[in-house]
Backbone as ProteinMPNN parsed JSONL, in Angstrom:
{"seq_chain_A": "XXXXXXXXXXXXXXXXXXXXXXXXXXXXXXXXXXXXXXXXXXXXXXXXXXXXXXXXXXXXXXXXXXXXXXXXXXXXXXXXXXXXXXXXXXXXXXXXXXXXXXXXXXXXXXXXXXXXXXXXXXXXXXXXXXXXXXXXXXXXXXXXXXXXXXXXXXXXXXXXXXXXXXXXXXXXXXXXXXXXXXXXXXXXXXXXXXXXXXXXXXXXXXXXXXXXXXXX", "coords_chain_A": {"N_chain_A": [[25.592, 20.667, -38.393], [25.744, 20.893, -35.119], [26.514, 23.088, -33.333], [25.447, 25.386, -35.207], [22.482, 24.308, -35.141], [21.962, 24.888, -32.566], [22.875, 27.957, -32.374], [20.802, 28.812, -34.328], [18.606, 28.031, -32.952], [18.616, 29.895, -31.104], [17.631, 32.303, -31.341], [14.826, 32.504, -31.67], [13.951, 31.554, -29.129], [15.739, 33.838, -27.527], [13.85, 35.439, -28.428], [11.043, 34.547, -27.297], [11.266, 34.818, -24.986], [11.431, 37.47, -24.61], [9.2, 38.278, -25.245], [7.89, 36.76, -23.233], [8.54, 38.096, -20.663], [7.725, 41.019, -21.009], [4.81, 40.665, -21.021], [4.261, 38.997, -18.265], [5.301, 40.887, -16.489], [3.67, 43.11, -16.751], [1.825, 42.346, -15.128], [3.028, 41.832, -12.484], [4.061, 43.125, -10.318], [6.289, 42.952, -8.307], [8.948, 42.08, -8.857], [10.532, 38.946, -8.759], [12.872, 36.295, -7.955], [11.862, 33.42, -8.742], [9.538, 34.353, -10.089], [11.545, 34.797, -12.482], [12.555, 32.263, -12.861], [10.759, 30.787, -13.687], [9.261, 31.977, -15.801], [11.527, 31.638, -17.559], [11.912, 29.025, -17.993], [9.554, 28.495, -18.9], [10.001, 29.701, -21.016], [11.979, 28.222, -22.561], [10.411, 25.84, -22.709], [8.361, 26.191, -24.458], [9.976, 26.953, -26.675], [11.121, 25.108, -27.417], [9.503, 22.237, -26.894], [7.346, 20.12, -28.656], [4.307, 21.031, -29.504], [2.274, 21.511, -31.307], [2.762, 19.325, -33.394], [4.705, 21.097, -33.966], [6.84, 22.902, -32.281], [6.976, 26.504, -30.363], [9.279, 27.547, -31.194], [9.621, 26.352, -33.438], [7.687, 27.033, -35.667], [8.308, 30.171, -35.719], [10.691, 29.775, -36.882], [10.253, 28.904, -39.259], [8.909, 31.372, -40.073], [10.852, 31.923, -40.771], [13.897, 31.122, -41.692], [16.602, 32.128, -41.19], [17.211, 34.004, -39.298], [19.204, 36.669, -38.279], [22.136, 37.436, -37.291], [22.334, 40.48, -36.306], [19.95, 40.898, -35.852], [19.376, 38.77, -33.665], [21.141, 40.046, -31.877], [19.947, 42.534, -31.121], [17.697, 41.954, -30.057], [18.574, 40.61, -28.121], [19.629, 42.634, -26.437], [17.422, 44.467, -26.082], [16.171, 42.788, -24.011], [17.93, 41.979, -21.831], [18.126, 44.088, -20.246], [15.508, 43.776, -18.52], [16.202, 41.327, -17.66], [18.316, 41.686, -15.519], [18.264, 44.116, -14.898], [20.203, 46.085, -15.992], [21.612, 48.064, -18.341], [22.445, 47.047, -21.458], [23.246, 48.669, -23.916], [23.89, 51.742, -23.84], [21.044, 54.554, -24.184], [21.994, 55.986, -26.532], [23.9, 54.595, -27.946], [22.327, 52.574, -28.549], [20.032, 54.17, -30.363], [22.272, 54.314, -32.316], [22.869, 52.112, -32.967], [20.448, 51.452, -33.934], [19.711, 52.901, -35.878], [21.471, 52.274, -38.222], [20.72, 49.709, -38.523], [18.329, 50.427, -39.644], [18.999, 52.241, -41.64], [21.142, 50.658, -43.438], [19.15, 48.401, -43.958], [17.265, 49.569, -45.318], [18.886, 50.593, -47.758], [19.793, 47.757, -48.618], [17.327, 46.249, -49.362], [16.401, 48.161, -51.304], [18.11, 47.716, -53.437], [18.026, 44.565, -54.028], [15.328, 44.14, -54.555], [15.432, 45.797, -57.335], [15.7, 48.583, -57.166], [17.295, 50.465, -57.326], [20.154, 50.526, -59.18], [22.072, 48.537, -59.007], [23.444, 45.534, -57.93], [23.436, 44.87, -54.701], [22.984, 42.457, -53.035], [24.163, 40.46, -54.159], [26.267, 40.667, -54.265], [27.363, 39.333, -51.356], [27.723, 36.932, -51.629], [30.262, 36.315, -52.178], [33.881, 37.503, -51.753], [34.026, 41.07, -51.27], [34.396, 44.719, -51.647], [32.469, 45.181, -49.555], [32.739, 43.774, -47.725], [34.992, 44.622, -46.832], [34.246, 47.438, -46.262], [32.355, 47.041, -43.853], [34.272, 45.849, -42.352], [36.009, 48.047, -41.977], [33.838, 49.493, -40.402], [33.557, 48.368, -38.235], [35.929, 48.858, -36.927], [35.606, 51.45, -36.664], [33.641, 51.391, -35.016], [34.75, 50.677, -32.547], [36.293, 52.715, -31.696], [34.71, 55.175, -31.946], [32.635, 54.064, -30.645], [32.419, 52.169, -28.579], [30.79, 49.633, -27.145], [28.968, 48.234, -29.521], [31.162, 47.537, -30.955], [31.515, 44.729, -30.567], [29.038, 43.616, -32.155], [29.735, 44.086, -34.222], [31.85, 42.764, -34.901], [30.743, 40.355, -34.173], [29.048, 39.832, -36.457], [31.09, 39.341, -38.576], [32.396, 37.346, -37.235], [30.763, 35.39, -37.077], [29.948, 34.576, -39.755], [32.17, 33.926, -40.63], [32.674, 31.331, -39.343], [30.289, 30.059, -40.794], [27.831, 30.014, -39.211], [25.147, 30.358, -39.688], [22.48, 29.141, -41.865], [22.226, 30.47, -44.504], [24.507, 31.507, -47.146], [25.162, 33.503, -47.704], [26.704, 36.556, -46.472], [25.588, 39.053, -46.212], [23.233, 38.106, -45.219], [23.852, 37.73, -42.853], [23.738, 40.228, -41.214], [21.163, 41.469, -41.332], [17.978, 41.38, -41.813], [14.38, 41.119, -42.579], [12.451, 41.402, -39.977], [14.406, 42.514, -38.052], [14.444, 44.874, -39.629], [11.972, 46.298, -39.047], [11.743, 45.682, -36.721], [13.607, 47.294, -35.258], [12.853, 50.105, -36.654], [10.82, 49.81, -34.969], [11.665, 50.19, -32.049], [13.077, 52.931, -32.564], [10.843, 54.298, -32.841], [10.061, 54.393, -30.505], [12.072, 55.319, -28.93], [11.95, 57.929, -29.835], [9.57, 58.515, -28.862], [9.633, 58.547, -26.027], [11.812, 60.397, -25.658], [10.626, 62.712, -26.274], [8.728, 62.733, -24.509], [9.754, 63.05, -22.226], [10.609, 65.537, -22.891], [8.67, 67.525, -22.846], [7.743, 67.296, -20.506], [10.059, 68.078, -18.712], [10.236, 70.597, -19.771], [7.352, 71.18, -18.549], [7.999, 71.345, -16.005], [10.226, 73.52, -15.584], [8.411, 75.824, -16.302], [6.147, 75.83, -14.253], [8.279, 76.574, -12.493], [9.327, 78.785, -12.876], [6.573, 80.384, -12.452], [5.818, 80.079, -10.354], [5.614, 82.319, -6.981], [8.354, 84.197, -5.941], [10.128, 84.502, -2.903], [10.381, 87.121, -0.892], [12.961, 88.683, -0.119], [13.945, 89.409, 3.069]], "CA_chain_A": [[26.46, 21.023, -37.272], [25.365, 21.036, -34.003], [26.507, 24.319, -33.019], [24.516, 25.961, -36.065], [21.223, 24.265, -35.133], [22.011, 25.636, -31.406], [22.427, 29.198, -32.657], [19.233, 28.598, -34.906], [17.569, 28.299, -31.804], [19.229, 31.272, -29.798], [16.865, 33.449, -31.493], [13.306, 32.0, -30.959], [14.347, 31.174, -27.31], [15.299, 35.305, -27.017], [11.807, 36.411, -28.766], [10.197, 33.897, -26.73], [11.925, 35.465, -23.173], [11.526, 39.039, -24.172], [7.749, 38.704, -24.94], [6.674, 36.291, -21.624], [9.286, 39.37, -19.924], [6.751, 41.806, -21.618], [3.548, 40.613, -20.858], [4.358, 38.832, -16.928], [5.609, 42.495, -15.431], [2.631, 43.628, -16.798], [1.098, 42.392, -13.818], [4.013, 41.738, -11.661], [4.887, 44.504, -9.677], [7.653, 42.975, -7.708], [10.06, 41.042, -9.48], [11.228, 37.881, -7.507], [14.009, 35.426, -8.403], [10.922, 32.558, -8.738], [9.351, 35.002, -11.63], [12.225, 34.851, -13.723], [13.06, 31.095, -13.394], [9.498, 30.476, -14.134], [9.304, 32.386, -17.58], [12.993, 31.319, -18.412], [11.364, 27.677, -17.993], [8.239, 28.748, -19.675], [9.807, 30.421, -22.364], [12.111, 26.683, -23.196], [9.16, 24.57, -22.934], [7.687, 26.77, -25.66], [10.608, 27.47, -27.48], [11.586, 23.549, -28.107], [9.161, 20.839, -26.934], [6.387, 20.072, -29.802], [2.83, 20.872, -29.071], [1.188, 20.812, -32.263], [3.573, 18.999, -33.823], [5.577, 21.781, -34.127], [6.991, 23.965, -31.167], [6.928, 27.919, -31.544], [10.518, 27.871, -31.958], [9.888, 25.843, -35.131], [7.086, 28.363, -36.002], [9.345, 31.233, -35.855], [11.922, 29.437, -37.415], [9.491, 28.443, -40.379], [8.835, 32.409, -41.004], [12.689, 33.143, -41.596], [14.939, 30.532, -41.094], [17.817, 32.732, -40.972], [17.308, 35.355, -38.648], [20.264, 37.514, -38.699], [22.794, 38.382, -35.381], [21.518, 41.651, -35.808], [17.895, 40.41, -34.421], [19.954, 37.81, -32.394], [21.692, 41.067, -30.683], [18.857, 43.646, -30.727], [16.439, 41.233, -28.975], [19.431, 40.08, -26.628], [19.74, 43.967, -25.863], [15.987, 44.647, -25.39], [15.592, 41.486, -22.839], [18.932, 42.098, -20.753], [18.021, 45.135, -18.755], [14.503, 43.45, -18.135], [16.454, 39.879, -16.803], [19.581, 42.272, -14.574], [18.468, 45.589, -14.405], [21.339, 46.923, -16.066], [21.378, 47.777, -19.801], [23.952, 46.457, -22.37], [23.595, 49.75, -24.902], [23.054, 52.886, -23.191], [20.379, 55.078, -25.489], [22.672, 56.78, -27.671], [24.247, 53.072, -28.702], [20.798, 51.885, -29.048], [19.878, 55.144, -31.469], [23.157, 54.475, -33.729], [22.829, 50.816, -33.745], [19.379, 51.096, -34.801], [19.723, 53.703, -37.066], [22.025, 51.508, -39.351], [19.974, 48.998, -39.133], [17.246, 50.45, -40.405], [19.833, 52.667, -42.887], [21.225, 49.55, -44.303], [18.42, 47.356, -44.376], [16.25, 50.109, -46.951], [19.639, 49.912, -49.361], [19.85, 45.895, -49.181], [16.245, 45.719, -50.009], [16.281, 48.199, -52.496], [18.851, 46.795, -54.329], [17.43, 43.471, -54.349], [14.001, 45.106, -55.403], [15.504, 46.225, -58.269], [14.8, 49.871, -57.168], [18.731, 51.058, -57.273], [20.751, 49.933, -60.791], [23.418, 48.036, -58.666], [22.646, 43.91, -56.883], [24.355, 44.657, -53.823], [22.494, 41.317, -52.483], [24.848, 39.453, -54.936], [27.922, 41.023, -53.998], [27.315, 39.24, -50.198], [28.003, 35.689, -51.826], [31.759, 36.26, -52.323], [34.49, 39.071, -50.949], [33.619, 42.416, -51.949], [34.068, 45.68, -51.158], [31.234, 45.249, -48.577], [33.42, 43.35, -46.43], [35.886, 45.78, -46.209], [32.773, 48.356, -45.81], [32.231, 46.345, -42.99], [35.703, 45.872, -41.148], [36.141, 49.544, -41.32], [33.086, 50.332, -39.425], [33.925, 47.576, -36.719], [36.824, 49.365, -36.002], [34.827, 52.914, -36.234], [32.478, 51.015, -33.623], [35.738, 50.461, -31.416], [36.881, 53.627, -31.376], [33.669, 55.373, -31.161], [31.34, 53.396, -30.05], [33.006, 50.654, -28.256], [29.85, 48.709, -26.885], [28.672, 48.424, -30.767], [32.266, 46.865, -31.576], [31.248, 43.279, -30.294], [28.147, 43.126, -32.74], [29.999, 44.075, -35.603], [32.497, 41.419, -34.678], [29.756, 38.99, -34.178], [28.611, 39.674, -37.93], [32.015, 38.837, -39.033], [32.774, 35.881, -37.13], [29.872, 34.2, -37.111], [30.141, 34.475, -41.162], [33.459, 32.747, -40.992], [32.122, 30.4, -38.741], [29.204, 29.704, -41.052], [26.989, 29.821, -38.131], [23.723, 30.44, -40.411], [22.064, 28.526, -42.464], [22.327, 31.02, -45.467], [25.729, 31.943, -47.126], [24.898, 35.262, -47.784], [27.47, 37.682, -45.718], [24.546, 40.137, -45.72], [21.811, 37.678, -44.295], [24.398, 38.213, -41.279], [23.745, 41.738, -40.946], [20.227, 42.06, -41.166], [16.739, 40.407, -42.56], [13.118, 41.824, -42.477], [12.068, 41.562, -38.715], [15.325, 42.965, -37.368], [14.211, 46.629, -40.187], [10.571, 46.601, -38.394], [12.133, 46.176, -34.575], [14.599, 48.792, -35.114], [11.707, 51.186, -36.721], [9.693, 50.585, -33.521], [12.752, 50.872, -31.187], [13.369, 54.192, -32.643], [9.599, 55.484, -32.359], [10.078, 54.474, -29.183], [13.192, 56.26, -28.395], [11.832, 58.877, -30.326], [8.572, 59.131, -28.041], [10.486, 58.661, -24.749], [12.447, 61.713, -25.785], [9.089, 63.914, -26.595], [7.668, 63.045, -23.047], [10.677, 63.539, -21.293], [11.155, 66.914, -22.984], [7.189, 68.048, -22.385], [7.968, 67.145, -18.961], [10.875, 69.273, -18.268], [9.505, 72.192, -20.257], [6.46, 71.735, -17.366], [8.473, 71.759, -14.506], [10.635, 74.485, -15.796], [7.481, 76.386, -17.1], [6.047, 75.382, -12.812], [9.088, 77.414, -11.957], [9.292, 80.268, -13.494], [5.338, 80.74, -12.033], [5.954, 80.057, -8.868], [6.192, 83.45, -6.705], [10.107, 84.401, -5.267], [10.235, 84.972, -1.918], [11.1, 88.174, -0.795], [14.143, 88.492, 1.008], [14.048, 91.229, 3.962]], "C_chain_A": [[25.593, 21.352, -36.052], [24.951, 22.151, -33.162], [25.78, 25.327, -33.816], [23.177, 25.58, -35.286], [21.1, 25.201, -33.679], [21.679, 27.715, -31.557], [21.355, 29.754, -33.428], [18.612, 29.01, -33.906], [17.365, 29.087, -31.005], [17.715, 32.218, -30.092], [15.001, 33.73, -31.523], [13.091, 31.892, -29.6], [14.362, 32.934, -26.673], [13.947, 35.842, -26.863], [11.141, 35.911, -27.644], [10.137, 34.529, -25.295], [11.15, 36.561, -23.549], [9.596, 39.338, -24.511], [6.814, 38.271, -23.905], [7.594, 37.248, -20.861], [7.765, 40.289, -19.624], [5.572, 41.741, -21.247], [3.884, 40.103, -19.375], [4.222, 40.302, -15.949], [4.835, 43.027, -16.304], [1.711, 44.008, -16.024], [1.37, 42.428, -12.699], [4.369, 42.662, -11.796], [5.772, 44.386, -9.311], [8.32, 41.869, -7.981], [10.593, 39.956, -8.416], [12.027, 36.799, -8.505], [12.707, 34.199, -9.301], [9.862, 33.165, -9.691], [10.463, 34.475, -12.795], [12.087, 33.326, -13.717], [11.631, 30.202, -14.281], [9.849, 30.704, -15.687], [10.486, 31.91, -18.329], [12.025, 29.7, -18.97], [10.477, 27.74, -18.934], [8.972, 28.825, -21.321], [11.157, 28.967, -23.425], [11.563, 26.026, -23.434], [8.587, 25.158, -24.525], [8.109, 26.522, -27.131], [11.012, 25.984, -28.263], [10.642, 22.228, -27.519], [7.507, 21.097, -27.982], [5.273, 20.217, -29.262], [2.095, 20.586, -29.75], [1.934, 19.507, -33.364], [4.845, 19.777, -34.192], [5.668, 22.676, -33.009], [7.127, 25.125, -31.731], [8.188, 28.376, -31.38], [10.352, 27.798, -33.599], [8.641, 26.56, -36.04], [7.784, 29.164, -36.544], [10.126, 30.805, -36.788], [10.942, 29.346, -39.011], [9.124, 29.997, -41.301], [10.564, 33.021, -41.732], [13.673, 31.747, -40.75], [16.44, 30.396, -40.575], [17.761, 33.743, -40.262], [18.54, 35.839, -38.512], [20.905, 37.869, -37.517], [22.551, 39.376, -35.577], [20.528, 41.204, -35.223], [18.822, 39.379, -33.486], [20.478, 39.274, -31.312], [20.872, 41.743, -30.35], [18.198, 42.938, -30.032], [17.568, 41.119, -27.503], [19.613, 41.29, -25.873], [18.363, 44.211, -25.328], [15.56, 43.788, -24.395], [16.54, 41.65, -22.083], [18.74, 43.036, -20.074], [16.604, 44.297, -17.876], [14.64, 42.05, -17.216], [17.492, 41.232, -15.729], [19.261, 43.602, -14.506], [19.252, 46.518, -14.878], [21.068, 47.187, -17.795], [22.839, 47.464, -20.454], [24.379, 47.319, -23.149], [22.867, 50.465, -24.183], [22.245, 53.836, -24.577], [20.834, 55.755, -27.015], [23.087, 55.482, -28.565], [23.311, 52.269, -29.263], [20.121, 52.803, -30.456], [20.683, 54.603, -32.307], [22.597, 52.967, -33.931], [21.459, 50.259, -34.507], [18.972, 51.567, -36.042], [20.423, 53.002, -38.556], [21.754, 50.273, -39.273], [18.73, 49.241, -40.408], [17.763, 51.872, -42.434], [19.924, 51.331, -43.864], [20.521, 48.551, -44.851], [17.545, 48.223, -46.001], [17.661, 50.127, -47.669], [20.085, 48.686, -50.051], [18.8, 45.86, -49.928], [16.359, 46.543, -51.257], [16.527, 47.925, -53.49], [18.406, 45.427, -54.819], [16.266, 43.579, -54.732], [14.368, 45.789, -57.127], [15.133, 48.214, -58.401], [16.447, 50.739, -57.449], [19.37, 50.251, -58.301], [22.09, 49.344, -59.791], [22.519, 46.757, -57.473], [23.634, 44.138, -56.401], [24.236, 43.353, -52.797], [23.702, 40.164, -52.991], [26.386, 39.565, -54.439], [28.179, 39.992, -52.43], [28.055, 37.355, -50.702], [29.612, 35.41, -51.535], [32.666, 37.493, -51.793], [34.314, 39.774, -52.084], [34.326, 43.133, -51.629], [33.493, 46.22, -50.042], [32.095, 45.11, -47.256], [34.27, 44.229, -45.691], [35.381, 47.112, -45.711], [32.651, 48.132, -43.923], [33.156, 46.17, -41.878], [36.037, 47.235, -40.902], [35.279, 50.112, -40.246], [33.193, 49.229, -38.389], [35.102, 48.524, -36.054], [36.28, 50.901, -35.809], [34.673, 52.888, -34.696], [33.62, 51.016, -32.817], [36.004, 51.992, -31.408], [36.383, 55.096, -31.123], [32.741, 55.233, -30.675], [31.399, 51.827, -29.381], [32.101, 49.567, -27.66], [29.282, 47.934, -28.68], [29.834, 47.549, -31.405], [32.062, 45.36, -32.22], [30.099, 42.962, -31.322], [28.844, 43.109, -34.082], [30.871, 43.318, -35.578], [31.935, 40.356, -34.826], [29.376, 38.947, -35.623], [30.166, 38.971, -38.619], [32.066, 37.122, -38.788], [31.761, 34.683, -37.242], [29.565, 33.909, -38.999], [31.219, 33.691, -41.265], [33.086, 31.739, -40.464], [30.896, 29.383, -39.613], [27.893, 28.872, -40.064], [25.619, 29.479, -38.66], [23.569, 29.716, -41.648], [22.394, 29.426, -44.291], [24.118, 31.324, -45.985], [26.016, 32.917, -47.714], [25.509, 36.134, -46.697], [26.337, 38.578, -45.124], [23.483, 39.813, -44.524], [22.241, 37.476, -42.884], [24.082, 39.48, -40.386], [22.093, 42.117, -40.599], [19.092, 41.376, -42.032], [15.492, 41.523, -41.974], [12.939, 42.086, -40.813], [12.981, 42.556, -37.787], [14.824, 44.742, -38.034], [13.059, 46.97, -39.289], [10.55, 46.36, -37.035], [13.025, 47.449, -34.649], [13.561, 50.11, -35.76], [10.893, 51.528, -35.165], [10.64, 50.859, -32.411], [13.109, 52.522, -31.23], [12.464, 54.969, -32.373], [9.671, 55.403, -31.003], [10.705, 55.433, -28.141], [12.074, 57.638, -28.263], [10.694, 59.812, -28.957], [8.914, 59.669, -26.673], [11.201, 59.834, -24.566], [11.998, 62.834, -25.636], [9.062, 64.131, -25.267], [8.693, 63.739, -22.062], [10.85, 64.865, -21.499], [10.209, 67.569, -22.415], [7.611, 68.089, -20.948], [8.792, 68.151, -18.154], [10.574, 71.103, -19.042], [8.099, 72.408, -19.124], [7.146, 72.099, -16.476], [9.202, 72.791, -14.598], [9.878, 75.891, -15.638], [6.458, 76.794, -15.341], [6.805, 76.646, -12.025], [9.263, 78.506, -12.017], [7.701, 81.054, -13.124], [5.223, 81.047, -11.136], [6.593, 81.708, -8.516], [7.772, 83.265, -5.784], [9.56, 84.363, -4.028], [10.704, 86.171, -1.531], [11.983, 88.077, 0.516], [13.947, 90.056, 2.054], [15.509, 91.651, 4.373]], "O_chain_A": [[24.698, 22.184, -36.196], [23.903, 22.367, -32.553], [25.402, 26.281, -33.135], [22.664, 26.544, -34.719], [20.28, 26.117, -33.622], [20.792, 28.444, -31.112], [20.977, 30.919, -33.304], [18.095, 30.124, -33.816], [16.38, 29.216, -30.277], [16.951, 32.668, -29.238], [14.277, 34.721, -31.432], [12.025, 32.165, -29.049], [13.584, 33.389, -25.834], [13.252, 36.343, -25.979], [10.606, 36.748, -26.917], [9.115, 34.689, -24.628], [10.129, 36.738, -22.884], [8.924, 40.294, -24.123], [5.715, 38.719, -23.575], [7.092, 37.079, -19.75], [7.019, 40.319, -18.645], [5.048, 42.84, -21.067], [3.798, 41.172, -18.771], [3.415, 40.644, -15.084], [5.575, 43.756, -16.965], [1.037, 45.033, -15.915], [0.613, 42.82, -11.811], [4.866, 43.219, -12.775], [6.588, 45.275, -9.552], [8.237, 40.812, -7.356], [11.026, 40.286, -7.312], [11.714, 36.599, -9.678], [12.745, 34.216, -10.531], [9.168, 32.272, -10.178], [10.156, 33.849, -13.81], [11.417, 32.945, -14.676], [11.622, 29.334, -15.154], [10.439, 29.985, -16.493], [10.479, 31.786, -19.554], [11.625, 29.455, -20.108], [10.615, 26.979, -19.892], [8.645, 28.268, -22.369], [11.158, 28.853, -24.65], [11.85, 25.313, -24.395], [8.482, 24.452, -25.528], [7.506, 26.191, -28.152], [11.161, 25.853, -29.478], [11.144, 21.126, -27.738], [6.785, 22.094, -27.934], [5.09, 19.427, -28.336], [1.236, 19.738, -29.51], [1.154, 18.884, -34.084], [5.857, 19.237, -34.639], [4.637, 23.269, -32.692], [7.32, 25.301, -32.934], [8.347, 29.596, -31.403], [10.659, 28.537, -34.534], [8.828, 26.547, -37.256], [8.016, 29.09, -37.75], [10.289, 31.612, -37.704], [11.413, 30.093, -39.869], [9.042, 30.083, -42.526], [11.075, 33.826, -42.51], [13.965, 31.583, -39.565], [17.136, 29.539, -40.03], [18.459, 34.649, -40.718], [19.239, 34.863, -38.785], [20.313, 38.581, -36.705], [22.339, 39.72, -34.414], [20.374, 41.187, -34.002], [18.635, 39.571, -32.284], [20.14, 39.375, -30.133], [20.759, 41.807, -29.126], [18.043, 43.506, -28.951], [17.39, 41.434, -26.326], [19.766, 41.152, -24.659], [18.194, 44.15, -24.11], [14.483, 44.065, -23.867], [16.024, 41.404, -20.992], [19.273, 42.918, -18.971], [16.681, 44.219, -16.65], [13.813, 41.631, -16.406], [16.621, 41.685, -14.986], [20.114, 44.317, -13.98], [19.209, 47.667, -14.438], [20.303, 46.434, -18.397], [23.975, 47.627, -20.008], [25.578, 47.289, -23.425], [21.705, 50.262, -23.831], [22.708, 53.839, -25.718], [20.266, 55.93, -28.093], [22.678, 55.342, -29.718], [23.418, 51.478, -30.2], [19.756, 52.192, -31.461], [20.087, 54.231, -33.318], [21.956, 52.663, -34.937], [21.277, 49.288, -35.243], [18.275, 51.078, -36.931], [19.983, 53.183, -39.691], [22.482, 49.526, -39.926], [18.387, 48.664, -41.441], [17.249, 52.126, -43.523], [19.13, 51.003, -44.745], [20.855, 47.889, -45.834], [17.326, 47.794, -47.133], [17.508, 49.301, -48.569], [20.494, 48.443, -51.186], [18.944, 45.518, -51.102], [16.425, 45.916, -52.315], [15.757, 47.802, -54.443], [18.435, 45.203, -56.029], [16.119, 42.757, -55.636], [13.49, 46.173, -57.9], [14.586, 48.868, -59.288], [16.311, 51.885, -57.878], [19.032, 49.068, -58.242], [23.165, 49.905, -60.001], [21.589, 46.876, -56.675], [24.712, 43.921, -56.954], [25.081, 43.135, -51.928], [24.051, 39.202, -52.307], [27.302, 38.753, -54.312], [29.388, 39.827, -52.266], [28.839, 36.775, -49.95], [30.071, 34.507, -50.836], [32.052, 38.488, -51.407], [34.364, 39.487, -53.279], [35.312, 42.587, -51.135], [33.757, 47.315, -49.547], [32.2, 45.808, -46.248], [34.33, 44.521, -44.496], [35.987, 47.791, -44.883], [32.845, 48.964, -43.036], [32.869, 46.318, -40.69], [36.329, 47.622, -39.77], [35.65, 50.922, -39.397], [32.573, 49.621, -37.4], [35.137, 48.841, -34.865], [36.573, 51.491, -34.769], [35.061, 53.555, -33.737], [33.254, 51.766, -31.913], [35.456, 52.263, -30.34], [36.982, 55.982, -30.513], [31.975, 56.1, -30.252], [30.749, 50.799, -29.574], [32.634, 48.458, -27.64], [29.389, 46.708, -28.629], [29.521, 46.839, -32.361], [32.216, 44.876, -33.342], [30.091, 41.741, -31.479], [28.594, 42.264, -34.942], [30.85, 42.824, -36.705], [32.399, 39.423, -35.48], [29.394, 37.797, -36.063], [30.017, 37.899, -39.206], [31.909, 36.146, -39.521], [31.927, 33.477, -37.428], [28.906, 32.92, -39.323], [31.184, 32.732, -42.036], [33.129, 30.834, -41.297], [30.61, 28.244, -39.243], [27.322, 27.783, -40.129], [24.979, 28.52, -38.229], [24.499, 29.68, -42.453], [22.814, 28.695, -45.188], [24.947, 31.337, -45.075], [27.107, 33.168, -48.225], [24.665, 36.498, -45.878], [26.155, 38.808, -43.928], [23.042, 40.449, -43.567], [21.506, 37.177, -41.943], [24.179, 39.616, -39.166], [21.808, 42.936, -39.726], [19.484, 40.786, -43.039], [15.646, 42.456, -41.186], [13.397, 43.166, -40.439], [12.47, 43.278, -36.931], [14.802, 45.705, -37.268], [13.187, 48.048, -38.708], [9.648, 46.687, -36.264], [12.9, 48.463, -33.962], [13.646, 51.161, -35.126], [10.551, 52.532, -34.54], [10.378, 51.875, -31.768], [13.352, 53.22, -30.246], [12.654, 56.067, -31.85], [9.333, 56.371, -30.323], [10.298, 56.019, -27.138], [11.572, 58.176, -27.276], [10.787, 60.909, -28.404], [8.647, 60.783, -26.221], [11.271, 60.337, -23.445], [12.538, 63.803, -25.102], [9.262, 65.223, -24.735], [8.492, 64.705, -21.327], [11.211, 65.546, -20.54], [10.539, 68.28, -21.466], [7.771, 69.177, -20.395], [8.397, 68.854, -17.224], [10.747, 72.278, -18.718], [7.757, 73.553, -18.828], [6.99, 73.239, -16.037], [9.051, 73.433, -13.559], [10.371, 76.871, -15.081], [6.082, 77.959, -15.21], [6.285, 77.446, -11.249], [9.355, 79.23, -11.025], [7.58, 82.23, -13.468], [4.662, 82.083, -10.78], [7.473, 82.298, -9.142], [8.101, 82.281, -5.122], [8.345, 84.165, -4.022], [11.833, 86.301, -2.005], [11.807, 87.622, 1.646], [13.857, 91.254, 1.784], [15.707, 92.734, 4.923]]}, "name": "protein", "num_of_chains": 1, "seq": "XXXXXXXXXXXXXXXXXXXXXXXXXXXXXXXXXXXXXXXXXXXXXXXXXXXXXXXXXXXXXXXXXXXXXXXXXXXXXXXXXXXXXXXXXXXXXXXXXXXXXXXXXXXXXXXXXXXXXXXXXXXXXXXXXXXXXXXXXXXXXXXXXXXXXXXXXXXXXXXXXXXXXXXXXXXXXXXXXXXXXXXXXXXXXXXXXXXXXXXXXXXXXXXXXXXXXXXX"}
């Protein structure tokens, strides 16, 4: 199907953006229209025409040929404030949605590890339990976390759709790369949180030093 190999490709084409993003405004201080179209360009040429015989889409694609709309969304979230300025999950949406990534991904694997007495890997083949696991917390996500809704929608439909190469329900939800971006997303958070706090405990800490004025 056509539209499968297309969404195949969505997700080499993101990586590919959000790391020439990453490294360009490294050096680029002032963003110009003629930056982006560049790297967009750059990061297609890369992503689909063959160099060694293989382009580093088909690289990528060769370590996991199923990447998972979770990593299709988390990357598409980490590269959209950096193309518009604006973000798509404000930090708190970014915390939960990473947090159950990296929740759910250690009880897929363990299970399939054999580390937990129950193959919840197996259950993903056919309707479960899971699913309905699953439709409940879409509508959670709507009702508290309504940015969050649309991904857990996207896991659904793109399962009915059989968008992915796998027909594993689960390998919708989540695969290796997507547990070890959402780990470093969170140290990230996590750090961002530290400095910011250090920071306002100085300037607070500044204030309280500083002499009053005396009033006459």
């Amino acid at each position: 199907m056509i539209v499968k190999q297309y969404i195949q490709n969505l997700f080499p084409f993101l990586l590919v953006t959000l790391i020439l993003y990453a490294i360009a405004f490294k050096f680029i201080k002032q963003k110009k229209i003629i930056h982006e179209i560049i790297i967009l360009y750059l990061a297609a040429f890369l992503t689909f025409v063959p160099l060694t015989g293989l382009s580093v889409g088909d690289y990528i694609l060769s370590l996991n040929p199923n990447y998972s709309i979770g990593s299709v969304a988390l990357v598409l979230v980490l590269l959209w404030p950096k193309i518009t300025d604006q973000p798509l999950l404000s930090p708190k949406h970014l915390l939960i949605f990473c947090s159950w990534n990296v929740v759910f991904s250690l009880i897929l694997f363990s299970s399939s590890l054999g580390l937990i007495p129950y193959d919840m890997y197996a259950q993903g083949y056919h309707f479960s339990l899971w699913f309905v696991f699953v439709a409940l917390a879409t509508l959670v996500s709507i009702w508290l976390w309504y940015p969050l809704s649309f991904i857990f929608l996207a896991y659904i439909a793109a399962f009915n759709l059989k968008l992915l190469p796998s027909p594993n329900f689960f390998d919708y939800i989540t695969d290796g790369f997507l547990f070890l971006l959402s780990i470093g997303v969170l140290a990230a958070l996590g750090w961002q949180a530290r400095t910011t706090g250090l920071q306002s405990s100085q300037v607070e800490a500044e204030a309280q030093e500083s002499p009053v004025p005396l009033q006459e």
